[in-house]
N, C-alpha and C positions, 0 to 999 in steps of 0.2 A: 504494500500500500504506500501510496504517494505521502510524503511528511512535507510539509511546507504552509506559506502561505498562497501560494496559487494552486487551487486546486479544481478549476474549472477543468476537467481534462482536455478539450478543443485548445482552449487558450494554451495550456499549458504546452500540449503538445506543436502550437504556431513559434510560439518563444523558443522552442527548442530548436525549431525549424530553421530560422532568422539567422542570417549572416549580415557582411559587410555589406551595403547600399540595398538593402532591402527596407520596405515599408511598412507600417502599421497605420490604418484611419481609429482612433476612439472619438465614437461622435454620438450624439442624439439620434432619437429614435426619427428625427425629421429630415437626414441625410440621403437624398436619393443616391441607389447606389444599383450601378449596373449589373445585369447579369455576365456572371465571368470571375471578378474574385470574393475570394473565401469570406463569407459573413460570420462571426459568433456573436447572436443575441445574447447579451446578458441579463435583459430588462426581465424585472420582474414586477413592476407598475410603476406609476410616472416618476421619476427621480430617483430612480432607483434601482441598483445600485448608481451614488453620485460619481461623476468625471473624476474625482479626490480619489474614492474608494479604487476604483477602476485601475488608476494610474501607482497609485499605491500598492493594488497585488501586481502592476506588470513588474513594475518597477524591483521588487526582490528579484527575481529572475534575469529582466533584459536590461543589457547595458544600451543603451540610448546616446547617439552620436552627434545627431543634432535634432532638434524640436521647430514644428511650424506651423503655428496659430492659425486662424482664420482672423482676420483684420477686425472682425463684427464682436468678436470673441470683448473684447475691451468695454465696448458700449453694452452689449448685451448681460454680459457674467464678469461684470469687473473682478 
């Protein structure tokens, strides 16, 4: 059995996947998103789990090289 704190298996097993210049989207559930790459719903009802939460389990696991907002993000979720 998996010990940690990410224990979404999907997630888990994407973070393991992830190398150098590879991507991750974490977004709201209002993000249209094409058919073609890998979705993991996390949502379990509205707010929840929060972007905090979210980034907080990837974050044990995945080293993150560079980060890049959405411009709205500021006015919207200061």
């Amino acid at each position: 059995m998996k010990r940690g704190v990410l224990l979404n298996a999907p997630l888990s097993a994407l973070v393991a996947r992830m190398g150098h210049t590879d991507e991750i989207t974490v977004c709201d559930a209002g993000l249209p998103i094409p058919t073609g790459p890998e979705r993991i719903d996390l949502a379990l009802m509205a707010g929840t789990p929060s972007l905090e939460t979210v980034l907080g389990a990837l974050l044990t696991d995945l080293v993150v090289e560079k980060v890049i907002m959405a411009s709205e993000i500021k006015q919207i979720s200061p």
